[in-house]
C-alpha positions in Angstrom: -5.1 17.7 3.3 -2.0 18.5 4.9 1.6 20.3 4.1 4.8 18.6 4.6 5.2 16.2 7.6 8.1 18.2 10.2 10.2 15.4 9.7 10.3 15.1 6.2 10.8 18.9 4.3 8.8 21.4 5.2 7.3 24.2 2.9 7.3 28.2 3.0 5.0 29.1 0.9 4.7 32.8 -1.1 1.2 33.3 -2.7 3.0 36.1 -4.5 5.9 34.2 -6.5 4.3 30.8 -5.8 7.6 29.3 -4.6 7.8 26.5 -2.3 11.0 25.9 -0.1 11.5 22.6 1.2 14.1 22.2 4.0 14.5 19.1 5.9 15.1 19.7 9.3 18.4 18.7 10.5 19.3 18.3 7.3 20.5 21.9 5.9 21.9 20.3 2.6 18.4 19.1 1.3 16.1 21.7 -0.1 13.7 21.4 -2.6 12.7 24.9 -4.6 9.0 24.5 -6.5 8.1 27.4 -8.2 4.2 25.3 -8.5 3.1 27.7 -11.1 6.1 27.0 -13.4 6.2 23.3 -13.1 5.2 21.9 -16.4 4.7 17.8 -17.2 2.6 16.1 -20.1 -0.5 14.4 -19.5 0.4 10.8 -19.9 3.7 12.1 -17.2 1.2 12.8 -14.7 -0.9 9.8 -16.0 2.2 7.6 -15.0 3.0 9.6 -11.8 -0.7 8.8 -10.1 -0.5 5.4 -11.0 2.7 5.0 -9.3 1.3 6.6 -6.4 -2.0 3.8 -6.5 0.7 1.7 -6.0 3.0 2.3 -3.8 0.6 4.9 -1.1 -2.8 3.4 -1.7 -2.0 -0.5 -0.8 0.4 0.7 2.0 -2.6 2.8 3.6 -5.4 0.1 2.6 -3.5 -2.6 4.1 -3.4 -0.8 7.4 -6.8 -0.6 7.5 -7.2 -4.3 6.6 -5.1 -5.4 9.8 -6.9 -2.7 11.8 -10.5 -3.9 11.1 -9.4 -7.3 11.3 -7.7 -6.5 14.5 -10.7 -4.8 15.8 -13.7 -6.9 13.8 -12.5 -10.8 14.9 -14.3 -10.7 18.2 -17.7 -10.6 16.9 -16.0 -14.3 14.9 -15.0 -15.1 18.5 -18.2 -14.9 19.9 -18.9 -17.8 17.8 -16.6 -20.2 19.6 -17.3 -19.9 22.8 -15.6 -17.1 23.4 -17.9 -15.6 26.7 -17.4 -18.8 28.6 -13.6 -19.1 27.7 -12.8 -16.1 28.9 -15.9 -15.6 31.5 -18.0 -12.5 30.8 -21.5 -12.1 29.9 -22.9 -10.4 26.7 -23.4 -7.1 28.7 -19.7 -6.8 29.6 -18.8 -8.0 26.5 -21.3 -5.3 24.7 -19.3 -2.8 27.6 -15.4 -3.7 26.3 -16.8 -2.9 22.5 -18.0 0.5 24.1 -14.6 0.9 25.8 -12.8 0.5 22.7 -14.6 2.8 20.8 -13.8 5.0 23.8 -10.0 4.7 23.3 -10.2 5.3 19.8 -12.5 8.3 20.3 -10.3 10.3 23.8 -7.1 9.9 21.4 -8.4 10.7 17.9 -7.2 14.2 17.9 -4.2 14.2 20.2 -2.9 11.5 17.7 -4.2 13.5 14.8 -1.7 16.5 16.1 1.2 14.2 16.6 0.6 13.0 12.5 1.0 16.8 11.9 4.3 17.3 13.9 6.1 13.7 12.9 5.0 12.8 9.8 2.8 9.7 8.9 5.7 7.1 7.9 7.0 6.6 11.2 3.5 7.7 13.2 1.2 5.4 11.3 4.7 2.9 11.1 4.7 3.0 14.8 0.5 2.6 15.5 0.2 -0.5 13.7 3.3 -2.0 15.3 1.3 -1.0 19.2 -1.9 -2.1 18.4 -0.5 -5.4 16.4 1.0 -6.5 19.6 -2.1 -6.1 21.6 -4.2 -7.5 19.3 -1.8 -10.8 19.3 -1.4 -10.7 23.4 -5.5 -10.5 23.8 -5.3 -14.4 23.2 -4.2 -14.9 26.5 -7.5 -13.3 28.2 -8.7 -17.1 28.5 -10.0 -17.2 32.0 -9.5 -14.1 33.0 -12.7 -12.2 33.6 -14.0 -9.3 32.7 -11.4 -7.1 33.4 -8.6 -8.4 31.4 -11.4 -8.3 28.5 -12.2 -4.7 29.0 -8.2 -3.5 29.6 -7.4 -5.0 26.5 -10.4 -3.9 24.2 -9.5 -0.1 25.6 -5.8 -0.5 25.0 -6.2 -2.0 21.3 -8.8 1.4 20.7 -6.1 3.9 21.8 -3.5 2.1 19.8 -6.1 2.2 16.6 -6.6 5.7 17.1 -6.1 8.1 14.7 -4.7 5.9 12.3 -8.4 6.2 9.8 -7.7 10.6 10.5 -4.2 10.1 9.4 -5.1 7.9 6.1 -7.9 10.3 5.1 -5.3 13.4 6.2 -2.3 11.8 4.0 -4.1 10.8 1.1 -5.5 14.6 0.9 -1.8 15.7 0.3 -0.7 13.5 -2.2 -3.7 13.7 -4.6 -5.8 16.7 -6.2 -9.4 17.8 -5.1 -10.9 15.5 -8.1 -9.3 12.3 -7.2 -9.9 12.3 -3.3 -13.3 10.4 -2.9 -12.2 7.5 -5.2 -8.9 7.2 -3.4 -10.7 7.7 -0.2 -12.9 5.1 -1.4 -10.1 2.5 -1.8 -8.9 3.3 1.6 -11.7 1.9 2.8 -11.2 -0.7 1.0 -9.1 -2.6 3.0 -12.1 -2.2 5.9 -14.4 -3.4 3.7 -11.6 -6.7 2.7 -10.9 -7.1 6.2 -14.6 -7.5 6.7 -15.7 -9.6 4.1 -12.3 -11.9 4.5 -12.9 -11.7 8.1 -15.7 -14.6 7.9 -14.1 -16.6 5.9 -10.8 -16.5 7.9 -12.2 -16.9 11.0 -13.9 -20.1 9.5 -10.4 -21.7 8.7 -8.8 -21.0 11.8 -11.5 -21.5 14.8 -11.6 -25.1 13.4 -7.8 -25.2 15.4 -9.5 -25.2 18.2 -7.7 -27.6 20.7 -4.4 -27.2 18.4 -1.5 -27.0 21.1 -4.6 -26.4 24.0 -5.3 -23.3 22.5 -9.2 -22.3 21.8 -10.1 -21.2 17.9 -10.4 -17.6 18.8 -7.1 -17.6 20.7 -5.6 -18.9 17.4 -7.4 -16.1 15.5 -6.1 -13.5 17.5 -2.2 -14.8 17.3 -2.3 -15.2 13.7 -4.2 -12.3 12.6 -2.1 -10.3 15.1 1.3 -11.3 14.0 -0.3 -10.5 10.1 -0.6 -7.0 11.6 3.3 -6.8 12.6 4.2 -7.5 9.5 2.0 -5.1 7.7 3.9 -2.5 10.3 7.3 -3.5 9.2 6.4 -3.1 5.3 4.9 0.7 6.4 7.9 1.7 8.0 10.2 0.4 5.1 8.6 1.6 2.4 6.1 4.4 2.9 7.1 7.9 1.5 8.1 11.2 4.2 5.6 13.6 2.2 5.3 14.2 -2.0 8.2 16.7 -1.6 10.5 14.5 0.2 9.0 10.7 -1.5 11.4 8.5 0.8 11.2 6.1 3.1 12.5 6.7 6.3 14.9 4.0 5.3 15.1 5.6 2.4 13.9 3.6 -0.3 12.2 5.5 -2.7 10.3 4.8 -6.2 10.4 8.4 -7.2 12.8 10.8 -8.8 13.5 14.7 -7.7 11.1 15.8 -11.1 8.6 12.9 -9.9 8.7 15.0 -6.5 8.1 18.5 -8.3 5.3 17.3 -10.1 3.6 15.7 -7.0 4.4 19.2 -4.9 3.2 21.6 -7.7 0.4 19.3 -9.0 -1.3 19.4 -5.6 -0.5 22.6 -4.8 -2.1 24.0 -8.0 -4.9 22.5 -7.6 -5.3 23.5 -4.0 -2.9 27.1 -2.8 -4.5 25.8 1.1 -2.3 22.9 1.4 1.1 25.6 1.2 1.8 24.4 4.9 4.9 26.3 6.8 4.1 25.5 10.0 5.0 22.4 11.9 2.1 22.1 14.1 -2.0 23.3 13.7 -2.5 27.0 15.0 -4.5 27.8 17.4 -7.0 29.7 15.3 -6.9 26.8 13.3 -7.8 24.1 16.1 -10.6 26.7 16.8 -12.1 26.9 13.6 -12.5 23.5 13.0 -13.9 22.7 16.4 -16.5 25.8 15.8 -17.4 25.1 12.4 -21.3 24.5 12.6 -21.2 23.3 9.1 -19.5 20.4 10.4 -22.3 19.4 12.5 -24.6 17.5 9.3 -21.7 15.5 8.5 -20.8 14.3 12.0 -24.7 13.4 12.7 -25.2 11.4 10.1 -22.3 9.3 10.3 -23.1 9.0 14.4 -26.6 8.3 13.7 -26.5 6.4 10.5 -22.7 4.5 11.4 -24.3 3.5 14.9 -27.7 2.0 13.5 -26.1 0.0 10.8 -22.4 -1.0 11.7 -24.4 -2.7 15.2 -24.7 -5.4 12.8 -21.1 -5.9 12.2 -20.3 -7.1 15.6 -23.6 -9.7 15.9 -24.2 -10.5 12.7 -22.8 -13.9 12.9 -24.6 -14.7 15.5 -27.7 -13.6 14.2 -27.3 -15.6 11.2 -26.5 -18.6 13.0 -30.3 -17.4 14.7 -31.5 -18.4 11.1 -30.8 -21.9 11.4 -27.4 -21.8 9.9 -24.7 -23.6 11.6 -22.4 -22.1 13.7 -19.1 -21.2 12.3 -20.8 -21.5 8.8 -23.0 -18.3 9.5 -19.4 -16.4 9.8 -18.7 -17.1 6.0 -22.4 -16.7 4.8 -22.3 -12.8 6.8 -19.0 -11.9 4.5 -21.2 -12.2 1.6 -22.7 -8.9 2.4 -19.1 -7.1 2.7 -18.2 -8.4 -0.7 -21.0 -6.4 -1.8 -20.4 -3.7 0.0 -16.5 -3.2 -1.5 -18.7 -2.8 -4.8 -21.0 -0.3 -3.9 -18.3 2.0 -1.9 -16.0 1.6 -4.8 -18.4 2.9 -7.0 -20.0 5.4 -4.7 -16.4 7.3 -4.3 -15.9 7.0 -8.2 -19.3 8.5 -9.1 -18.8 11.3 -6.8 -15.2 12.3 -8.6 -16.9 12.0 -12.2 -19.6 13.6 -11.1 -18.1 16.7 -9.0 -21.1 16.0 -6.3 -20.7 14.5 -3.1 -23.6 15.3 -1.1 -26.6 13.8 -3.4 -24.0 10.5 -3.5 -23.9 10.4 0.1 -27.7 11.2 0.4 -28.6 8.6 -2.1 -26.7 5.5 0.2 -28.0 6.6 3.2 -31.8 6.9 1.3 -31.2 3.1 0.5 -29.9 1.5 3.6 -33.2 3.7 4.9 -35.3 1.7 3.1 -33.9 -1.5 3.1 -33.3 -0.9 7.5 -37.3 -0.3 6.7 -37.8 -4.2 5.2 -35.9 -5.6 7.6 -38.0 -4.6 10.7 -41.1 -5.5 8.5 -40.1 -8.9 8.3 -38.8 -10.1 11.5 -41.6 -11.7 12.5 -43.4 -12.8 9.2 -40.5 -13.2 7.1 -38.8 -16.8 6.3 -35.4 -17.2 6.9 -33.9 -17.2 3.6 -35.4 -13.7 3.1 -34.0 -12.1 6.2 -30.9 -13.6 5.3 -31.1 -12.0 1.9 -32.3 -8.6 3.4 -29.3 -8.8 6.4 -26.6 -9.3 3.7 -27.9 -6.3 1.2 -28.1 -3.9 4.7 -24.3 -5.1 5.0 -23.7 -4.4 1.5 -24.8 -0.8 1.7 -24.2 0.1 5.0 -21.8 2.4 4.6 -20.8 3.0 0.7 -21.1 6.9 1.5 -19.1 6.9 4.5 -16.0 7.6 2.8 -18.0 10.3 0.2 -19.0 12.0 3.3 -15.7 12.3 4.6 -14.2 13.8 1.1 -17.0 16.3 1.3 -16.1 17.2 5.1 -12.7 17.7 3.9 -13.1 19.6 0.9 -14.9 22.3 3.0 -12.3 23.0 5.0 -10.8 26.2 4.7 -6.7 25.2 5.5 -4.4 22.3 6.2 -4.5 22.7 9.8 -8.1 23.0 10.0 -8.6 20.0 7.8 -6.5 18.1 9.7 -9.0 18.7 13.3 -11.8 18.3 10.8 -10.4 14.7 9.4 -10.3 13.8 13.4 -13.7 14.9 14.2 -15.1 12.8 11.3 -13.5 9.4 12.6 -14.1 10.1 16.0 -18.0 10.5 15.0 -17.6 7.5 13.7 -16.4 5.9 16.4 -18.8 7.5 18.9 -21.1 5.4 16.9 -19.4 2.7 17.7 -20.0 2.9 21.5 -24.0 3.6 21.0 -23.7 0.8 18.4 -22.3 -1.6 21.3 -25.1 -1.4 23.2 -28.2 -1.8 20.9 -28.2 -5.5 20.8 -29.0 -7.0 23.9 -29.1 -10.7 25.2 -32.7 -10.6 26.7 -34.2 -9.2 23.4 -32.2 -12.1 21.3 -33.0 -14.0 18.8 -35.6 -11.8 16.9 -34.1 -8.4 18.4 -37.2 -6.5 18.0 -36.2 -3.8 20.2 -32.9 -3.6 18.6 -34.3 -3.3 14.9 -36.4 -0.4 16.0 -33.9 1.6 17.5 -31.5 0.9 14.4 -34.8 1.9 12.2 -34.9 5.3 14.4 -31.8 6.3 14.3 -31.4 5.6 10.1 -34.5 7.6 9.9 -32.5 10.5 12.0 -29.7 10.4 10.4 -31.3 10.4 6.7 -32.9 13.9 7.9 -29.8 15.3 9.0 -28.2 14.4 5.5 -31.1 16.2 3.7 -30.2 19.3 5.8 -26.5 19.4 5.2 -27.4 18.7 1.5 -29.8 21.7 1.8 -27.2 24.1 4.0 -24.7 24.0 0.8 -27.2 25.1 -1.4 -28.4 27.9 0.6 -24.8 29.4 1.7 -23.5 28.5 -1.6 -27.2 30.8 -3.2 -26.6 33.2 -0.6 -22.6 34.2 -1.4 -22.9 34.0 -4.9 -26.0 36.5 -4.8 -23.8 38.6 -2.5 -21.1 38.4 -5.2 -18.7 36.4 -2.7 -16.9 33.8 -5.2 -14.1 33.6 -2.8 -14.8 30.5 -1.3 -18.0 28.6 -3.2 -18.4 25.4 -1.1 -18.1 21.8 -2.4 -21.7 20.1 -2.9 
């Protein structure tokens, strides 16, 4: 949740007369006065107004992520199609380049975060899916190259990612009300979840070029789904609105009117005095905050610990499908069965938690049931047929990480001011992403094809992080007991 982006028009805020100024830098001329308290619209106004916004924000930010976990999920396709002895590297080195992407991703996520703050996210987010677009296209000429090409690239496409999931969560937060976050956080995860469950059946079309102009399947994959990514960059730019009190483009192409623009400023606002943002960076204090904030701690151990244990899957499930007796590139189709699922469940997840007003027993409940189906999975790997790890593979998919995205809401709702969210929006993803890099390394080529080893250190880390949930569940209750009892109602936190 975030004030004006410095580029677009930024907002002095009164908490006394509940005026808004907003004044365009550079540009004198354009100022916007919101008195947020005196704003009035109809229902079915501000009906219409949110659905425009589903429709020109949401698809912009989901298709991002689409490109950006298509970008980042097609090598675990390319492992499929020969892919370590096209380009020469073991599994080891390959499992190390995952690890250094997730490394990029993870040393940029907040300097990236504070660059959002000071530009704005049309031409920032504009501009990173343009970078990482064109190295996600130019890794398809790694063939023969060793180990080090691999690595450089899988490092350079993580920087270029990062911060882009942070600035997604961080944008959406200023455009809608408390009560309408974890849904719309929920379809911007959507496009991950797309990405994913398109990604099999994609990659199934195009590695059967292989040998089309001397090119290897993968290297096709890469070009085309790269160039896809471009594109996508070109349509941000164009089209994506400054902030919700300046809703152009930076081309300026714009769907909504100045009274669309009050309504989005004083709606939010209203609903939430902390996004009144005058600054055009995060204060110190703020930075601090957020980086001391214990209560922060649940939420970032159970996404490392419960990300890391199920999303290792994402990158070998393919191949351990194929381990089933499935053929080769048809085991990349069969795994996106599992993601098609999982769009369900996360889509439902975020819209239960914004009828319902709870996020923590949402989250708690998907993390309980990938738990127990993580449980089934290890029980079965040696007496189990096929078919039925199959089955049980695809359902871990499917609910591996439908209250991800609740967890982040419920990070964010808890934060006490723009700024601070905005550090607190980074330290979620980049949790995340340390997951990735322990992820990377839990599957390894001497413990293939059963992976025993590997299945009991997802199982202990699930079984972590479902404790750590229970706690941060439990930590609400108490502080939230606690100030009430002490007659504090000034700041009741979000359960």
């Amino acid at each position: 949740m975030t004030g004006a982006p410095p580029n677009g028009p930024q907002e002095v805020g009164d908490k006394h007369n509940n005026t808004v100024m907003c004044d365009v830098h550079g540009e004198p001329a354009s100022v916007l006065h919101v008195d947020y308290q005196e704003v009035e619209w109809t229902a079915s106004e501000e009906s219409k107004l949110v659905r425009k916004l589903d429709c020109v924000v949401m698809p912009l930010l989901a298709a991002g992520f689409f490109v950006l976990q298509l970008d980042r999920g097609n090598i675990g396709n390319a492992v499929t199609d020969f892919f370590f002895e096209d380009v020469g590297v073991t599994q080891f080195e390959f499992n190390v380049g995952n690890q250094l992407m997730y490394l990029g991703v993870t040393l940029f996520e907040i300097p990236s975060n504070l660059v959002l703050y000071r530009v704005g996210p049309a031409a920032w987010i504009g501009c990173q899916i343009f970078a990482w677009g064109m190295v996600a296209t130019f890794q398809a000429f790694i063939k023969g190259q060793g180990p080090g090409a691999y690595m450089a690239t899988r490092f350079l496409l993580g920087a270029c990612e990062s911060g882009y999931i942070p600035a997604g969560l961080f944008t959406i937060s200023r455009f809608y009300t408390t009560s309408e976050t974890s849904k719309r956080f929920g379809w911007f995860f959507f496009g991950n979840m797309l990405a994913n469950a398109c990604g099999g059946l994609i990659a199934y079309g195009i590695l059967h070029m292989r040998g089309i102009a001397g090119l290897s399947g993968w290297q096709w994959m890469f070009i085309i789904e790269g160039l896809l990514t471009v594109i996508v960059a070109a349509l941000f730019l164009m089209l994506f609105p400054r902030s919700s009190q300046r809703p152009t483009s930076l081309l300026g192409i714009s769907l909504f009117n100045e009274r669309d623009a009050r309504i989005l400023t004083a709606r939010v606002l209203r609903d939430d005095h902390t996004k009144l943002q005058a600054k055009q960076h995060v204060s110190r204090d703020e930075f601090k905050s957020a980086m001391t904030n214990w209560r922060s701690l649940g939420h970032i151990l159970v996404a490392i610990c419960c990300l890391s244990s199920q999303t290792s899957l994402f990158t070998y499930a393919p191949s351990i499908v194929a381990s089933y007796n499935y053929g080769r590139l048809q085991s990349n189709a069969l795994v996106s069965v599992g993601y098609w699922i999982l769009i369900l469940t996360t889509l439902s997840w975020g819209y239960i938690a914004d009828k319902w007003g709870r996020r923590g027993p949402m989250v708690l409940l998907g993390v309980t049931i990938g738990w127990i189906l993580v449980v089934a999975n290890r029980s079965i790997i040696d007496t189990g047929s096929n078919s039925s790890k199959y089955a049980v593979l695809v359902l871990i998919i499917g609910t591996s990480f439908n209250w991800h995205p609740v967890n982040g809401s419920w990070m964010s709702l808890n934060a006490r001011s723009a700024g601070e969210r905005s550090v607190s929006m980074a330290l979620f993803v980049m949790s995340a992403n340390c997951a990735g890099i322990v992820a990377s390394q839990i599957f390894q080529a001497e413990d293939s094809p059963q992976y025993r080893t590997a299945w009991t250190v997802v199982l202990s880390l699930s079984t972590v992080g479902l404790v750590a949930c229970c706690l941060t569940n439990l930590q609400y209750w108490v502080l939230n007991r606690r100030n009430r009892k002490n007659g504090v109602e000034t700041f009741i936190y979000k359960t």
